[in-house]
NUKE-832676 format. One record per residue: x, y, z of N, C-alpha, C, O in turn; residue in three letters. Coordinates in nm, 2 decimals. Layout:
N
X,Y,Z,X,Y,Z,X,Y,Z,X,Y,Z,ALA
...
//
This chain:
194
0.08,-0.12,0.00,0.00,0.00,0.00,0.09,0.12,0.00,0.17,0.15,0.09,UNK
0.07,0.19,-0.09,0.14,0.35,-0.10,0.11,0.45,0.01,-0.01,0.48,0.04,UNK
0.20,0.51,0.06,0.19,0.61,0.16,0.20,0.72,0.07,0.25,0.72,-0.04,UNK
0.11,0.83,0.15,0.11,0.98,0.06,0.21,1.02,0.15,0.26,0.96,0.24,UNK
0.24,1.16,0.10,0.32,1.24,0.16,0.30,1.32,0.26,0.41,1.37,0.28,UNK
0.21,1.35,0.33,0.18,1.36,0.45,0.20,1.24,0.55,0.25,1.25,0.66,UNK
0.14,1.11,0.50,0.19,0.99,0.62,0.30,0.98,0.60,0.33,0.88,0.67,UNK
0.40,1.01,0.54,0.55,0.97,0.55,0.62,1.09,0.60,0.74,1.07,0.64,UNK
0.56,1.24,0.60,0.60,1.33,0.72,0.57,1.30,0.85,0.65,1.31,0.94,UNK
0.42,1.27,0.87,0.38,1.22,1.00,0.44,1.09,1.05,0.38,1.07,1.16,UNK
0.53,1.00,1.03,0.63,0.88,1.04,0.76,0.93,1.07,0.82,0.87,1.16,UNK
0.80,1.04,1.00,0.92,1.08,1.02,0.90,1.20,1.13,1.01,1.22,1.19,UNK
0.80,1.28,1.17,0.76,1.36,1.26,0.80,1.27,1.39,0.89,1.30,1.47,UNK
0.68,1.12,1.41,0.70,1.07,1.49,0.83,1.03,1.54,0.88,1.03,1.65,UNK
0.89,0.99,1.42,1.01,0.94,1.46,1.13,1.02,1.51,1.25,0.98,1.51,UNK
1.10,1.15,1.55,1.21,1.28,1.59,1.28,1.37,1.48,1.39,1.43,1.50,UNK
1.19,1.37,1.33,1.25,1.46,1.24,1.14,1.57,1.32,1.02,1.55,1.32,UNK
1.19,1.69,1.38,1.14,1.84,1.41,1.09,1.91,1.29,0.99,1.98,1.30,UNK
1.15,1.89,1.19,1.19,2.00,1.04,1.06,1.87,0.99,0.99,1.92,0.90,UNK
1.02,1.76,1.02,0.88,1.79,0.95,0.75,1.76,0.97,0.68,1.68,0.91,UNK
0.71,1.86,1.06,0.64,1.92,1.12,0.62,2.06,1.03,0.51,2.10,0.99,UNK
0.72,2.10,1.01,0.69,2.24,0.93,0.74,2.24,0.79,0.80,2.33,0.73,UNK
0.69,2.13,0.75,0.69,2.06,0.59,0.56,2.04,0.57,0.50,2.08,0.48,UNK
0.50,1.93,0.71,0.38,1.91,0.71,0.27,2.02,0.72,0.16,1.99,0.67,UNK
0.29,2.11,0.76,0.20,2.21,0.79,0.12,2.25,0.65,0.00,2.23,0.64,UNK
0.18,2.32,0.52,0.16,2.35,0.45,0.08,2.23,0.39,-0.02,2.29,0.34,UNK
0.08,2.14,0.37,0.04,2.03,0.32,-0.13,2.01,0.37,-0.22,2.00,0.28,UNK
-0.16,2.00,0.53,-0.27,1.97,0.58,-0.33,2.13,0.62,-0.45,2.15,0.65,UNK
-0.25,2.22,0.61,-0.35,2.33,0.65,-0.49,2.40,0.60,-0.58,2.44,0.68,UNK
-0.50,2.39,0.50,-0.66,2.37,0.43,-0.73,2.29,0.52,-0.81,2.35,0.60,UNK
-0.72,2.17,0.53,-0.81,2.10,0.57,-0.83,2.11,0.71,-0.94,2.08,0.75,UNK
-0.73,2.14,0.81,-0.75,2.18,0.95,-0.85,2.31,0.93,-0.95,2.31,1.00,UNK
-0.82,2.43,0.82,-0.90,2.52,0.88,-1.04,2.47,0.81,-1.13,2.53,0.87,UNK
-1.09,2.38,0.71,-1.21,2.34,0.71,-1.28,2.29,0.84,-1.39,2.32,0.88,UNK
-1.19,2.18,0.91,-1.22,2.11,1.03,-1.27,2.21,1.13,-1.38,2.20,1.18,UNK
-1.15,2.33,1.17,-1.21,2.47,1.25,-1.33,2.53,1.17,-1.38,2.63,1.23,UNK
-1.36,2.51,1.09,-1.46,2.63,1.03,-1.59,2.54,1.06,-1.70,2.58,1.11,UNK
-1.56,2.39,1.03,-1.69,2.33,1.05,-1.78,2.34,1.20,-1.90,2.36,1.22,UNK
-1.63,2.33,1.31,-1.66,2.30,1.44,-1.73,2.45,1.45,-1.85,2.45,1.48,UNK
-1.66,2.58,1.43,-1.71,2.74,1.41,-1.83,2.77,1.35,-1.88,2.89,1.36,UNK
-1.88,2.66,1.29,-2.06,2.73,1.27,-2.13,2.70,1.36,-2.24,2.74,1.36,UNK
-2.09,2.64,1.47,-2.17,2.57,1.56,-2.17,2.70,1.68,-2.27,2.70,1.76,UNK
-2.08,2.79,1.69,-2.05,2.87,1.79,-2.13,3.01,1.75,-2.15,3.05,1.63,UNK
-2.17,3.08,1.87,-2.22,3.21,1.82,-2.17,3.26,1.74,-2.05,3.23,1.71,UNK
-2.26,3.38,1.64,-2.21,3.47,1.56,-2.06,3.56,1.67,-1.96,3.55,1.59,UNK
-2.04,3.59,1.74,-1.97,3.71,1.77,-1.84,3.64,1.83,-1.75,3.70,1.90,UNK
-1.84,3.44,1.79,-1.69,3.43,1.89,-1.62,3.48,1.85,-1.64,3.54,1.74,UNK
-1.51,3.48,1.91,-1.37,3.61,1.92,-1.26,3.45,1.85,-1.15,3.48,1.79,UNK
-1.29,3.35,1.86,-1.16,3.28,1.80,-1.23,3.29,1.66,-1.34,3.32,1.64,UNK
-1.15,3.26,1.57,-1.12,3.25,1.46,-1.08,3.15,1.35,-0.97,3.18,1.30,UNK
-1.14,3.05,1.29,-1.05,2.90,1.25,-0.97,2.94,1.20,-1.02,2.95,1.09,UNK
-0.83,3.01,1.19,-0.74,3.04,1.15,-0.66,3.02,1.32,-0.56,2.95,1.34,UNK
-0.70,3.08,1.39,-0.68,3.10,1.56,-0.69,2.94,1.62,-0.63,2.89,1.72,UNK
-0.78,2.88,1.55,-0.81,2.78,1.63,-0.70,2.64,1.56,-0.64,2.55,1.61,UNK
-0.70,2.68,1.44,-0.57,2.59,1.40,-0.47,2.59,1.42,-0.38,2.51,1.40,UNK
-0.44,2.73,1.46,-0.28,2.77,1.50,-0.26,2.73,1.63,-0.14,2.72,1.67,UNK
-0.36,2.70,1.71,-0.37,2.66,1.84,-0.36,2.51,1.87,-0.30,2.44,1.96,UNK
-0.43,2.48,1.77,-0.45,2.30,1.76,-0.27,2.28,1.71,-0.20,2.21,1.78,UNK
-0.24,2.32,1.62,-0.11,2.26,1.59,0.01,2.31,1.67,0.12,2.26,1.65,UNK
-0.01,2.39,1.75,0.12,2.41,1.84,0.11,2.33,1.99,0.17,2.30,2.09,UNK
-0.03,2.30,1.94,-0.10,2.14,2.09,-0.02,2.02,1.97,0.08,1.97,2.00,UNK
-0.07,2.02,1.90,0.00,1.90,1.85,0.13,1.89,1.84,0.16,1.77,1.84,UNK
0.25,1.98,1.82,0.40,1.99,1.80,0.43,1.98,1.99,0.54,1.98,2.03,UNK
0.31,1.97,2.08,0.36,1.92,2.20,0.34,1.79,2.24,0.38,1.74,2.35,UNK
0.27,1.72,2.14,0.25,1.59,2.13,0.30,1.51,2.13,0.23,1.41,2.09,UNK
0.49,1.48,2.17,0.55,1.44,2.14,0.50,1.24,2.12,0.55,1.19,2.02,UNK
0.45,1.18,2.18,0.46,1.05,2.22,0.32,1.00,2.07,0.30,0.88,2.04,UNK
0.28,1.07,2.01,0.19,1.01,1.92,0.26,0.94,1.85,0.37,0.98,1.81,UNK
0.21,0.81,1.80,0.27,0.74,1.66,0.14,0.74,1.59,0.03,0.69,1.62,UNK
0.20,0.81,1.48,0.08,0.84,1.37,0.03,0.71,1.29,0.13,0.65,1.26,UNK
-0.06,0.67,1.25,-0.07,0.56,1.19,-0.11,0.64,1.03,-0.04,0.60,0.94,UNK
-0.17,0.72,1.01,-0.20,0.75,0.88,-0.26,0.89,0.85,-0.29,0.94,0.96,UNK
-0.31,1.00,0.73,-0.36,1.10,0.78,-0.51,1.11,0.84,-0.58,1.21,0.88,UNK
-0.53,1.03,0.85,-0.69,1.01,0.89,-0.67,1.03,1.07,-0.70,1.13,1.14,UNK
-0.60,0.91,1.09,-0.51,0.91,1.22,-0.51,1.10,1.28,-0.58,1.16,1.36,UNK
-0.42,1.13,1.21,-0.35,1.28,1.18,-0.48,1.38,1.25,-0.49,1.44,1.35,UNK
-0.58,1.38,1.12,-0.67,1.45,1.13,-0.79,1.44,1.22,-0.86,1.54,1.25,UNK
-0.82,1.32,1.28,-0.87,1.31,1.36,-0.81,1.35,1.49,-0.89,1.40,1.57,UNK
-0.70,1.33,1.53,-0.63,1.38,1.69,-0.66,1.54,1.66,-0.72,1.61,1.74,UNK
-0.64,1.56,1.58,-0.63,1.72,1.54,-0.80,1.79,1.59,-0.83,1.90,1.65,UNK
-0.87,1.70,1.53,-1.04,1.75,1.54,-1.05,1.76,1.68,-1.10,1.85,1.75,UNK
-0.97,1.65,1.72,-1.00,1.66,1.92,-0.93,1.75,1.94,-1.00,1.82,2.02,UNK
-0.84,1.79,1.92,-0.77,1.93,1.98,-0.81,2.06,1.96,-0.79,2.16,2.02,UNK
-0.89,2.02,1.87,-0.94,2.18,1.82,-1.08,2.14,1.93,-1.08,2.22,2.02,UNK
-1.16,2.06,1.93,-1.26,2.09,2.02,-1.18,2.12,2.16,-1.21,2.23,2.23,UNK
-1.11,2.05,2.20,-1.05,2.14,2.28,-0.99,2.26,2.35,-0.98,2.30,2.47,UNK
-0.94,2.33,2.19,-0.90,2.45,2.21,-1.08,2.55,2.27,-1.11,2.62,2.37,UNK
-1.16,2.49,2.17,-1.28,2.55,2.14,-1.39,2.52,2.30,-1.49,2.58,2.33,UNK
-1.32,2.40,2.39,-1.35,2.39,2.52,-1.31,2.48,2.63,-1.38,2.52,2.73,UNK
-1.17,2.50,2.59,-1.10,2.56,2.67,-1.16,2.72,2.68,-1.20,2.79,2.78,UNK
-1.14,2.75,2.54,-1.19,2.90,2.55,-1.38,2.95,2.61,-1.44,3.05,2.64,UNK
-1.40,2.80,2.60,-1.58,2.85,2.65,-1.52,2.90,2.74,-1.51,3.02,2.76,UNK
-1.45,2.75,2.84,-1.43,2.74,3.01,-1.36,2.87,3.07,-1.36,2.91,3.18,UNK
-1.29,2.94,2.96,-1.25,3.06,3.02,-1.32,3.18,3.05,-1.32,3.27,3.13,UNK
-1.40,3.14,2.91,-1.48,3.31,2.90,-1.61,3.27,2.98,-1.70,3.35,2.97,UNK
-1.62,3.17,3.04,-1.76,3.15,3.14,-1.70,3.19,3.28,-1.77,3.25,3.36,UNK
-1.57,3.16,3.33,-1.50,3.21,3.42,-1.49,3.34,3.43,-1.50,3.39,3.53,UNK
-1.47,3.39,3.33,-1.48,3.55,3.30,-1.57,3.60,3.34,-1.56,3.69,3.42,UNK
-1.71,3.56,3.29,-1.82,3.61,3.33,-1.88,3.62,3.50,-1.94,3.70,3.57,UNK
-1.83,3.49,3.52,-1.79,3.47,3.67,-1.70,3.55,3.74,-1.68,3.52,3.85,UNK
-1.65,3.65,3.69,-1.58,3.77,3.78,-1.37,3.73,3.78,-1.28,3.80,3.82,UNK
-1.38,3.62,3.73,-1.28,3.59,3.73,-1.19,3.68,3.67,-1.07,3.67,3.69,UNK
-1.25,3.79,3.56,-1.17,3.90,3.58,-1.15,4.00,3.59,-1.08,4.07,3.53,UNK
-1.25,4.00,3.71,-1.27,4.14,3.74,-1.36,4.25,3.66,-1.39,4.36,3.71,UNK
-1.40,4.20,3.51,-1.48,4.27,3.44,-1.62,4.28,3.49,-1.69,4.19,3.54,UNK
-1.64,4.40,3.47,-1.79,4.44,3.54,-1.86,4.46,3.38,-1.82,4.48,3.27,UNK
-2.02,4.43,3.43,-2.10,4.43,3.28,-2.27,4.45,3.30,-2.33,4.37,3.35,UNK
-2.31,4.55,3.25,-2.46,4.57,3.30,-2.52,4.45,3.26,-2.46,4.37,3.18,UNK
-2.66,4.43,3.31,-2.75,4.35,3.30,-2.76,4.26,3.18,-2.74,4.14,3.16,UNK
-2.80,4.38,3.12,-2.81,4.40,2.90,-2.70,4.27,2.87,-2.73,4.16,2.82,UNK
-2.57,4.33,2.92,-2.46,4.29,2.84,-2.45,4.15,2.87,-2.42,4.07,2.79,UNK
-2.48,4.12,3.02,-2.41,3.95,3.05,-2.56,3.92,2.99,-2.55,3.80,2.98,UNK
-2.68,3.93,2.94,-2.80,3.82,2.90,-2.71,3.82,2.76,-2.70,3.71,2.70,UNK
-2.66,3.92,2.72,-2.64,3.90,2.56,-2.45,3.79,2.59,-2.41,3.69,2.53,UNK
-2.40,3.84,2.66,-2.29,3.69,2.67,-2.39,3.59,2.70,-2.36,3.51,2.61,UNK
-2.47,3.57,2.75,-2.54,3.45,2.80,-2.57,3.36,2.67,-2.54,3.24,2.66,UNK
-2.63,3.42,2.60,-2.69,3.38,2.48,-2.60,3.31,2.35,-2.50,3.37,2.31,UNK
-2.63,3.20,2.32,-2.52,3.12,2.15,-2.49,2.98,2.23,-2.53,2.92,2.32,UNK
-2.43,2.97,2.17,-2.38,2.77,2.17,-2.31,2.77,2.30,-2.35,2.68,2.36,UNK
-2.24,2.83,2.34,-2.09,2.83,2.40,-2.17,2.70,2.51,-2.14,2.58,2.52,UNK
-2.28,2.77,2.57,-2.28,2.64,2.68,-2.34,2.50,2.59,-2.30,2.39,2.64,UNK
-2.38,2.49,2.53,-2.39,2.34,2.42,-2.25,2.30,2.41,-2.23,2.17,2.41,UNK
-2.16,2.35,2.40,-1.98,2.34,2.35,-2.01,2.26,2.49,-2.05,2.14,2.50,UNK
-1.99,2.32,2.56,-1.95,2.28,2.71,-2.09,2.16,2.78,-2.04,2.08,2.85,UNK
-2.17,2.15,2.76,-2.22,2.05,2.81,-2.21,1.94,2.69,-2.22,1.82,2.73,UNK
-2.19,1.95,2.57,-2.15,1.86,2.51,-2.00,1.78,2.49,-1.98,1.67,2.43,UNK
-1.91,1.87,2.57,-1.76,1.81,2.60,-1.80,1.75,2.74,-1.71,1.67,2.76,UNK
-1.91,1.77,2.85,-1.92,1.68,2.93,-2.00,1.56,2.95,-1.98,1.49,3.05,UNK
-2.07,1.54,2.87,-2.16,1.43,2.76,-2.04,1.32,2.72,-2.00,1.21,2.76,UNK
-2.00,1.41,2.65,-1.94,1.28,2.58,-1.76,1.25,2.63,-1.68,1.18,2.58,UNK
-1.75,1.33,2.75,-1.65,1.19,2.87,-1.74,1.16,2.97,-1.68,1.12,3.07,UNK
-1.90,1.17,2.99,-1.92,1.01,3.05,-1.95,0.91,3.02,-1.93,0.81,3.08,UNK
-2.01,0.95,2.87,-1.99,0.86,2.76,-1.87,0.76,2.75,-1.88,0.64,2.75,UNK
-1.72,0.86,2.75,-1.60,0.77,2.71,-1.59,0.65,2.81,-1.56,0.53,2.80,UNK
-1.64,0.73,2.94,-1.64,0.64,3.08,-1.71,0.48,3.05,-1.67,0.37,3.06,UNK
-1.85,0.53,3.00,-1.92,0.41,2.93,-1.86,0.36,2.85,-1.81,0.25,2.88,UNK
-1.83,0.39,2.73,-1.85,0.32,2.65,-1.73,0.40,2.52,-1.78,0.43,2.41,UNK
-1.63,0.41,2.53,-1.52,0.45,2.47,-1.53,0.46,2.30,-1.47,0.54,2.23,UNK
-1.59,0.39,2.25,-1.59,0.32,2.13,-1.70,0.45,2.08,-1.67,0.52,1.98,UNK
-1.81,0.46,2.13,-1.95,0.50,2.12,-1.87,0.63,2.10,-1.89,0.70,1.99,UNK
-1.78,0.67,2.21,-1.73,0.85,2.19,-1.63,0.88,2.07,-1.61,0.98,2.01,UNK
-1.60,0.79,2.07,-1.45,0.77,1.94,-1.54,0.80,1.82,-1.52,0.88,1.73,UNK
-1.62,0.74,1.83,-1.74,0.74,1.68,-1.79,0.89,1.68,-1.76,0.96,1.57,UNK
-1.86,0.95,1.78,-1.92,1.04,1.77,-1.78,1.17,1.74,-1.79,1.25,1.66,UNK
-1.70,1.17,1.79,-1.59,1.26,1.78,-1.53,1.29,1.59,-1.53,1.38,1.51,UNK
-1.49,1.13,1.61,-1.44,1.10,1.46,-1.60,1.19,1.36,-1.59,1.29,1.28,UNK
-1.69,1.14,1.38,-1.80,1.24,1.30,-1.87,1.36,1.30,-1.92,1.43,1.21,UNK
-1.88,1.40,1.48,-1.92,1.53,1.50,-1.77,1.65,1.44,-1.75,1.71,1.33,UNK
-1.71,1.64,1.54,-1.56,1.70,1.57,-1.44,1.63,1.44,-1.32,1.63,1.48,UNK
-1.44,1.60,1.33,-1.36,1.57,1.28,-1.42,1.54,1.11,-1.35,1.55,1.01,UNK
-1.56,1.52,1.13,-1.60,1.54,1.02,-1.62,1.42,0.89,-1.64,1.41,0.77,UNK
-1.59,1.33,1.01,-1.56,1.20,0.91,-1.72,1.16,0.86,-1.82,1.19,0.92,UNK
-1.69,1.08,0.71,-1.82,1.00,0.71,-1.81,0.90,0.79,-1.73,0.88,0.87,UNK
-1.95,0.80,0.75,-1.94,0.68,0.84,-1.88,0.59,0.77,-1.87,0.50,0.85,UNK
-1.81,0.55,0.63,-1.72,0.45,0.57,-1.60,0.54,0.63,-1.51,0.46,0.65,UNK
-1.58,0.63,0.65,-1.43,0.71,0.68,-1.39,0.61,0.81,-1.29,0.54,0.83,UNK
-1.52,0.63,0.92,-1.49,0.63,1.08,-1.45,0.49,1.05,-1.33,0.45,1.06,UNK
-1.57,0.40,1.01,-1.53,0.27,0.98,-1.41,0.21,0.96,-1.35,0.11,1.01,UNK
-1.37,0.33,0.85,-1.19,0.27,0.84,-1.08,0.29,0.91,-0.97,0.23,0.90,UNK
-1.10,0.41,1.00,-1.05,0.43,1.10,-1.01,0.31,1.23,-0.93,0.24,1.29,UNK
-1.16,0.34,1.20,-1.16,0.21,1.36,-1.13,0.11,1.35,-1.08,0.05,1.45,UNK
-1.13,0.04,1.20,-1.09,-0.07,1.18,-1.27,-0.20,1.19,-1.27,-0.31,1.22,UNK
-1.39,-0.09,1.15,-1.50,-0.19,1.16,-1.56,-0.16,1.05,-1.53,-0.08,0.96,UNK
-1.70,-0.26,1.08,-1.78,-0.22,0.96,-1.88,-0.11,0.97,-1.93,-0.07,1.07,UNK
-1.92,-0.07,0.81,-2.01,0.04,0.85,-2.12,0.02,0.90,-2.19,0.09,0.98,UNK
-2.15,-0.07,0.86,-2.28,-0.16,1.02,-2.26,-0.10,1.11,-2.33,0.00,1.14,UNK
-2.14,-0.13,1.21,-2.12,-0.12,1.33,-2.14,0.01,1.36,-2.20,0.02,1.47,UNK
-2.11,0.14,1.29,-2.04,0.25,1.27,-2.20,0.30,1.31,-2.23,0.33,1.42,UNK
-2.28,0.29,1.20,-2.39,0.33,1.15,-2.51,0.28,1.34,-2.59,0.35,1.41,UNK
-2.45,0.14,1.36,-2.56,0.09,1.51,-2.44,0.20,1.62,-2.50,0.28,1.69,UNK
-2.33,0.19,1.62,-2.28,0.31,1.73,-2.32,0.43,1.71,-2.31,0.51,1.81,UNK
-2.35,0.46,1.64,-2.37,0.63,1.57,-2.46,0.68,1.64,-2.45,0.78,1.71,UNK
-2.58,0.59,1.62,-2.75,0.57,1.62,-2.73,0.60,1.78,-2.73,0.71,1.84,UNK
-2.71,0.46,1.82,-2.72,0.46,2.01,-2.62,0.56,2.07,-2.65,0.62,2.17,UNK
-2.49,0.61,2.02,-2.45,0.68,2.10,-2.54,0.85,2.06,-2.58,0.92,2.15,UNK
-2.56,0.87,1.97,-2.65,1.00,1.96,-2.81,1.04,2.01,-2.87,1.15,2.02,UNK
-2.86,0.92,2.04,-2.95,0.89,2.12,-2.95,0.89,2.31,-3.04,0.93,2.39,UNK
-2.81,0.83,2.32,-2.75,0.85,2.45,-2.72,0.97,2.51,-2.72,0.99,2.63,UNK
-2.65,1.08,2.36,-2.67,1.21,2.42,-2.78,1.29,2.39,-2.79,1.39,2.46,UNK
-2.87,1.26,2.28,-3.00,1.35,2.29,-3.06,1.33,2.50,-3.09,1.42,2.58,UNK
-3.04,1.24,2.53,-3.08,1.19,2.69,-3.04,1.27,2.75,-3.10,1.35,2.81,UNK
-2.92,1.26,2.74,-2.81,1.35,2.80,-2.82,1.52,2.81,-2.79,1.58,2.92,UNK
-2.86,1.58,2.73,-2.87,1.67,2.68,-2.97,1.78,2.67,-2.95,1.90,2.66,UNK
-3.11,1.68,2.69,-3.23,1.67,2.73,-3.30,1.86,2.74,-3.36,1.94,2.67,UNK
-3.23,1.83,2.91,-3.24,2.01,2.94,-3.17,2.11,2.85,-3.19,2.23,2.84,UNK
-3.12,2.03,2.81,-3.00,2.18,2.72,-3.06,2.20,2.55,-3.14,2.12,2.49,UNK
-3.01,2.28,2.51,-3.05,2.28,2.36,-3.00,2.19,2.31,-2.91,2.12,2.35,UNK
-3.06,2.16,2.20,-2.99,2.02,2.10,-2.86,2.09,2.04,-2.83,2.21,2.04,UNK
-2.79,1.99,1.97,-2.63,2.03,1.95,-2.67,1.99,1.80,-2.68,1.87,1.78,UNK
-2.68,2.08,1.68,-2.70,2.07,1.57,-2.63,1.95,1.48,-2.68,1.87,1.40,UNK
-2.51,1.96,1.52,-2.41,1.86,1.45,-2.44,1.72,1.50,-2.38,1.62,1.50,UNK
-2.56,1.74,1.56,-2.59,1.55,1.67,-2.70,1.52,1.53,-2.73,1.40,1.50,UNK
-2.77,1.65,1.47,-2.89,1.61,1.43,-2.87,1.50,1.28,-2.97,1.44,1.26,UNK
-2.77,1.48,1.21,-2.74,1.43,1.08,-2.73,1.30,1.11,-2.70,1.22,1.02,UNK
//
């Protein structure tokens, strides 16, 4: 089987070439900021990150990655989808902290209903959904990740995972079902509805 040129920078990345990492970049960068842009419709109109911000973020998490062994770009791109929801976690968890006084910013009435308002808390109750999920059922989160957060089809995840798309298609089903449950009180998370 032929490796592209990206799995054979990500091989030689893993293997302690530094220098290609920033061979690789140009190569996958399109498709990271599709990955941020996808995760970015889901967020209010007025977030402050940027999929340009959010991949620059994701890939300097990933160049701290030292211990991954990449198996392929799929591999690649999926660790990546998780990091960017992460960046995109991180930054709720801050700016909900913020509003919480954490820094000191004062804000009339008006202003905190209008921070109150957009996805940010769906981001955030849906990053704690799906690690009790992982707690359950690891497989079930891996699937929904690989397809919410990363964008995969279900023959993609499939090949990922190493199953069939049967499987893909009955995890998909029960784990999105598991978090509509989940979720219940909260608004539905658009990217659950496909």
């Amino acid at each position: 089987m032929k490796t592209t040129p990206v799995t054979e920078l990500l091989h030689d990345w893993a293997a302690g070439d530094a220098r290609a990492a920033d061979r690789l970049l140009p190569l996958v960068y399109e498709e990271l900021r599709r990955i941020a842009a996808r995760q970015l419709v889901h967020e209010r109109a007025d977030h402050t990150l940027q999929a340009t911000a959010v991949v620059h973020e994701a890939f300097l998490r990933l160049c701290r990655a030292h211990e991954v062994s990449w198996e392929n770009r799929r591999h690649f791109f999926a660790f990546a989808a998780r990091l960017m929801r992460r960046v995109l976690v991180d930054h709720a968890r801050r700016r909900r902290a913020e509003k919480r006084g954490g820094s000191g910013l004062r804000v009339s009435l008006a202003e905190g209903v209008a921070m109150t308002t957009g996805p940010t808390p769906d981001l955030l109750a849906l990053d704690q959904a799906l690690t009790r999920l992982a707690d359950l059922d690891p497989r079930k989160a891996t699937v929904v990740e690989l397809r919410v957060f990363a964008g995969l089809t279900v023959e993609e995840t499939a090949d990922q995972l190493h199953l069939s798309p049967e499987t893909i298609h009955r995890e998909w089903r029960r784990a999105k079902a598991w978090l509509f449950n989940e979720l219940a009180p909260q608004r539905p998370i658009a990217a659950l509805a496909s």
